[in-house]
N, C-alpha and C positions, 0 to 999 in steps of 0.2 A: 777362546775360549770364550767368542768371545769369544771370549771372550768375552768365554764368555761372558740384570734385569728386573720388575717389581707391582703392589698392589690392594685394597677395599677398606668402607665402612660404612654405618647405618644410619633410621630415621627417628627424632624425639617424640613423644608423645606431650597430651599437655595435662594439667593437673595434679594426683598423684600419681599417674604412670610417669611422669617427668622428673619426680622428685624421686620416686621407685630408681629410674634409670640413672638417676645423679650419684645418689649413693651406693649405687653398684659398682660405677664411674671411680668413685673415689676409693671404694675400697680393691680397686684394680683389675676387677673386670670388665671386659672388652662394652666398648659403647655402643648400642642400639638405637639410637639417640643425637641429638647435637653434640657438636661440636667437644668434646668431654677433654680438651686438653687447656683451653684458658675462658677465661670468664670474657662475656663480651660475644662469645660467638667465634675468636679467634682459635684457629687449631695449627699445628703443627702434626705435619702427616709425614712421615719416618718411613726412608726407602732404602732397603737391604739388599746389594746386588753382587755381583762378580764378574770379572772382564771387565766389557767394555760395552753396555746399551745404547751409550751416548747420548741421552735425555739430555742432562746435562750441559754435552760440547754443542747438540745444536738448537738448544735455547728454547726445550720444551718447559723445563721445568719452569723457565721465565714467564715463558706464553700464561701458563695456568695461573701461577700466581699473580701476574696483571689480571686475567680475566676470571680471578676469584681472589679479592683483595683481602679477604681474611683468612688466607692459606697460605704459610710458608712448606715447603718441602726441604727436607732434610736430609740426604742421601749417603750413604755409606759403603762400600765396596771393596772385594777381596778382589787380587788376580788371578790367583787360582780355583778354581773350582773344587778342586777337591777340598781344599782347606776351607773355600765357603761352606759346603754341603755340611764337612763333617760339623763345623761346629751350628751349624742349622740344627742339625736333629740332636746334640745337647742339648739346647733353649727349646726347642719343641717338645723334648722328654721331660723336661723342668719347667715349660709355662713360661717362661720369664726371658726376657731381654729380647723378646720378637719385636722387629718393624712391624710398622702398618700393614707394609708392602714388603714380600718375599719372592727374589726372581727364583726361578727353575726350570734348572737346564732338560731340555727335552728328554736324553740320557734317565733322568729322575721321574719324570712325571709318571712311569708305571708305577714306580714307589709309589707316590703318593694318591694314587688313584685307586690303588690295590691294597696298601699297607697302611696308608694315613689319614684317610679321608677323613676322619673325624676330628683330625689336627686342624684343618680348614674348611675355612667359611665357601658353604654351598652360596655361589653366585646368584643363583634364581634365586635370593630371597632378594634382592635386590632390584631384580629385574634383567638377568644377565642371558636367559633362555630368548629371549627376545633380539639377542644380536647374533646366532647362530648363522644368519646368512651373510654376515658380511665375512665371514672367515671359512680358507679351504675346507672340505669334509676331512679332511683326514686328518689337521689340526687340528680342529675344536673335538674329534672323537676321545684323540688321545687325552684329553685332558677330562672326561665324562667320568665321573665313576658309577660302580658296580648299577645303583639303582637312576643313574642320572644325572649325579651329581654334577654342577660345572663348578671344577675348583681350581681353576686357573683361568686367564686369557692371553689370547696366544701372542707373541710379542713379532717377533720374524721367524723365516723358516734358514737354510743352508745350505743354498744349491750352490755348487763347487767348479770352481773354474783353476788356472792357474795364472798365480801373479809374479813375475820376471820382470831383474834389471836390464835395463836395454842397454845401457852405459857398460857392464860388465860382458854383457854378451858380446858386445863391437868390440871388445878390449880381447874379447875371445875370440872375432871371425868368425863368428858364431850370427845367424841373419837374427832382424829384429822385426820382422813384420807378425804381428799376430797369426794371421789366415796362413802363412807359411810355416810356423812354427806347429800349428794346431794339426796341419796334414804330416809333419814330420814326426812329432808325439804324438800320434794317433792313437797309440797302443802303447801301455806302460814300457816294454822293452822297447822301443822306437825314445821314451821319453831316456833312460837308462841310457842308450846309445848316443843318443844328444850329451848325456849328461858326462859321457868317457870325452868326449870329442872337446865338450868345453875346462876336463882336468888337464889335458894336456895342453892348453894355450892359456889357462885362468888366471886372473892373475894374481899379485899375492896376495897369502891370505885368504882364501875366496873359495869357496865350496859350489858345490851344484846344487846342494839343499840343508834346509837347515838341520832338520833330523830326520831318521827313517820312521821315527814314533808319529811324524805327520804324515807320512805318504801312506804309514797303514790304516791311522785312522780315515783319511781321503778315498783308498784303495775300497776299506769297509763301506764305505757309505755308498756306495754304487751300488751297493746289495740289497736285498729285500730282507733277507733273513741271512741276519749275522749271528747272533751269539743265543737266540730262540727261534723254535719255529713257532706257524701260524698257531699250533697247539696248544702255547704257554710252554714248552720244551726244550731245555737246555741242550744244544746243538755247538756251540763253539768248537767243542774238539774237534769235531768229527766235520766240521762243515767244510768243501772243497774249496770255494771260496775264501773263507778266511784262511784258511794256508794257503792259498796263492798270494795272500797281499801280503803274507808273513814272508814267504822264500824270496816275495820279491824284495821287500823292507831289509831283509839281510843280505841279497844279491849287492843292495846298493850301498852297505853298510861293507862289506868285501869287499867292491871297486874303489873305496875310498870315497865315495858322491857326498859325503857328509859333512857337515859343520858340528857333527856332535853333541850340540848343545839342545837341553831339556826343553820343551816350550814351559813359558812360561817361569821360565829363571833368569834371573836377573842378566846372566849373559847372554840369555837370547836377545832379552831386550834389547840393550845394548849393541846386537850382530843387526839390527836394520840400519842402523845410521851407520855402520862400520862398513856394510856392503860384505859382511863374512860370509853372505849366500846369494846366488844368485836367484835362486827359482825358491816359493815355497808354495805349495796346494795352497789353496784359499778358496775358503767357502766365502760367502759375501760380507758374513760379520768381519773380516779379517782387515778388511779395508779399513775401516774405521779405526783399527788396533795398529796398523803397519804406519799410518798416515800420525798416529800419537808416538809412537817411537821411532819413526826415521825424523820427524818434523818438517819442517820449512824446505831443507835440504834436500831431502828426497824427492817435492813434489818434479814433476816430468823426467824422472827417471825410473818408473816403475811401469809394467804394463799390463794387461792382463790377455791372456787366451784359452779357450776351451780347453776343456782337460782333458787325458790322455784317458781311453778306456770308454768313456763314454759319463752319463751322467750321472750325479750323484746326490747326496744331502748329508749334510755335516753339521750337526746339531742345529740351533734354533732355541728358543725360551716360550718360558711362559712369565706370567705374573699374576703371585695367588695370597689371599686375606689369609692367616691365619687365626683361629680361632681367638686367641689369647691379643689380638693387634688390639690396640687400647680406640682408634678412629675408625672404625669399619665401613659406614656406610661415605664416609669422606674417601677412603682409600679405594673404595670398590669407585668411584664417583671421578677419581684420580686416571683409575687404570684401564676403564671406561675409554676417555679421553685420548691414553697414553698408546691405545691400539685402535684406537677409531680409523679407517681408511686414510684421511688427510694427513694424522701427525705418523701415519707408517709414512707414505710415499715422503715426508718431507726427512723424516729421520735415515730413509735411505739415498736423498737427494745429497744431504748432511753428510752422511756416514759410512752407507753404502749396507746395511744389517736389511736383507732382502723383507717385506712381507709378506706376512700371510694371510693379510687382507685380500680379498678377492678384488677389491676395487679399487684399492694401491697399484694391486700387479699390474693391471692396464691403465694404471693411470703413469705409470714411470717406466714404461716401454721402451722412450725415447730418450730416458737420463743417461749420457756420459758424465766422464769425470775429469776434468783436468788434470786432477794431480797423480792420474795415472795413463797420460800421456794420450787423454781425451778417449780413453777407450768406453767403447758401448756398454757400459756396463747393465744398462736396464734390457739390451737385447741379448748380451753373453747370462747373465743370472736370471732372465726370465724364461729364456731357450731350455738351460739346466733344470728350473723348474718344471718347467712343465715336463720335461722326460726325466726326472728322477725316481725312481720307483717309491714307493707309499712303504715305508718300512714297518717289520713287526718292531714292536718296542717291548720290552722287559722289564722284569724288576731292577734288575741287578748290571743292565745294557753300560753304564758308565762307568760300574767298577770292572765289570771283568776287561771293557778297555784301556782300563788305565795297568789293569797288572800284566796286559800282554805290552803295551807302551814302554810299562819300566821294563821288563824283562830285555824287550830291542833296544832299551839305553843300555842296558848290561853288555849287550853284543859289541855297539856302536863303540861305548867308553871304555870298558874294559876289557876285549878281546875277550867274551866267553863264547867258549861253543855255543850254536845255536841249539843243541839239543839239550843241552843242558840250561840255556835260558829257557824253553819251550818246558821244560820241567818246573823249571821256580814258576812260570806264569801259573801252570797247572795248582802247584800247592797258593798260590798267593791268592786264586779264584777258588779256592775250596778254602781257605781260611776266610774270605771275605764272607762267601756265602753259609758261612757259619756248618 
């Protein structure tokens, strides 16, 4: 959910326009201006995220504050998303308790490019229309609004592979070579058929996946148009596509394939160092997630192979100023940096959260990974990227998958009929969208 990030601020004047923007400063709105959080020039720039960015684990935020000695960064983070998002748009409807820096999950970024833009700081005033070539087009569109605006910068994208214990697979007689596995899941039933083959020899404890709520949202993202079309048009119901990832999310919820557990609760976490699943989808951010909660122990026991169906994209971020951030032109200055070509390719060499820098992506062609049993990972997530289809995005694209998600926990954990989960999704997406 990530796993699933963050970002901007502005420039001082001198004179009275300095003293103008000082006590703007002080009486708590957003700085245009130096440094407006200590005297001296010293700032503290405040980073709001969710999952897992991994700034952090691989020592960008260090990087910046060595090579800007009057910058500490501060960073704060939800696991889940959902519970980031919702309490985001409290503080944005209230002005108060925003970071500098706000990540946002691609899932969102129609929200806020359609419903919010005046919540956040347009980038071009900074100078941010000027780095439009170093990012895919279809990245930096998404984050454009109506008149132009850039209110975001894009962090990674989520080309989709699948990640498998090879230690649980031999324990099943089940083969461990990538390239073989990838011809035998070809096709999500060839994956399903795998996945009967390894309930019958598994060993204890030990499922085939961790929940069916991942392999739909995996299943969706090979789609171009999931839950709208090109039009701005609420399509979910009716869309072919998404009821095939649904019949098959409950096919594999009936055979038993599951480990039942939520992502992103506290016993999923727990189920990677346990080995309670062998296979889970995984888009590229997941690396970084899987690698923080299996730890030490898991390295060379995990591996990765192309995924079943064909290629896909499974969220990705952005990182955007909000109007109300108190360092603006510090934070835009931050996140700059924080998706410049070099700190993507390095935070995916790190972490493995694919880029969407256009000159990351040929520059980490050749990154494997050890701690996934040396797999190619810059040749499997760069292969996906490049044939994942450019998806429509929505307003409403990450809530209506989260109310099909719970509804397949309903299936998964508590034996409800599937037409009767397919009904609460129905009312849970008509209550969200008001």
């Amino acid at each position: 959910m990530p796993i699933n990030r963050a970002a901007t601020r502005a420039a001082l004047r001198l004179g009275a326009v300095a003293l103008a923007g000082s006590l703007l400063a002080a009486c708590g709105s957003g700085s245009d201006g130096a440094a407006a959080d200590k005297p001296g020039g010293k700032v503290t720039i405040t980073v709001d995220l969710f999952g897992s960015f991994g700034y952090k684990e691989a020592g960008l935020y260090a990087e910046y504050e060595k090579l800007h000695p009057n910058v500490t960064i501060k960073q704060t983070d939800t696991e889940d998303e959902a519970d980031y998002w919702k309490s985001l748009q409290t503080r944005l409807a209230g002005g108060g308790g925003l970071a500098d820096v706000q990540g946002i999950e691609v899932g969102r970024i129609a929200s806020v490019t359609q419903q919010q833009g005046e919540r956040f700081e347009d980038l071009r005033k900074y100078g941010a229309d000027g780095l439009k070539g170093q990012f895919a087009e279809a990245k930096w569109a998404a984050a454009t609004g109506k008149n132009g605006e850039v209110l975001g910068l894009g962090t990674d994208v989520g080309p989709e592979a699948m990640c498998y214990r090879t230690d649980l697979f031999k324990q099943a007689g089940l083969p461990t070579d990538r390239a073989e596995l990838a011809k035998k899941w070809s096709t999500w039933d060839g994956y399903l058929e795998l996945g009967k083959q390894y309930k019958a020899k598994a060993p204890a404890k030990s499922a085939w996946l961790d929940s069916v709520g991942s392999l739909f949202s995996i299943m969706i993202g090979q789609e171009k148009e999931r839950y709208y079309d090109a039009s701005g048009q609420l399509i979910w119901e009716t869309n072919p596509a998404l009821k095939t990832a649904w019949e098959t999310s409950v096919a594999a919820s009936q055979a038993g394939l599951s480990a039942k557990l939520d992502q992103w609760s506290p016993q999923w976490n727990q189920a990677f160092a346990a080995g309670s699943f062998a296979t889970i989808p995984c888009p590229a951010w997941m690396l970084g997630y899987i690698k923080g909660q299996a730890g030490d122990t898991g390295k060379g026991k995990w591996d990765i192979a192309a995924l079943p169906g064909g290629a896909g994209n499974w969220g990705g971020s952005y990182l955007a100023v909000p109007r109300a951030a108190k360092n603006k032109k510090e934070a835009y200055e931050l996140i700059k940096w924080l998706t410049a070509p070099e700190q993507q390719a390095k935070i995916f060499a790190k972490q493995g959260n694919f880029p969407s820098s256009t000159g990351a992506i040929a520059e980490v062609a050749d990154t494997t990974d050890p701690y996934f049993s040396g797999a190619p990972i810059g040749q499997i997530f760069g292969d996906a990227a490049k044939a994942a289809p450019v998806q429509v995005l929505g307003v409403h694209d990450q809530n209506i998958n989260q109310q099909i998600t719970n509804a397949l926990s309903e299936v998964e954990r508590k034996g409800l009929a599937p037409e009767k989960a397919w009904e609460n999704a129905k009312k849970g997406v008509a209550n969200t969208l008001g």
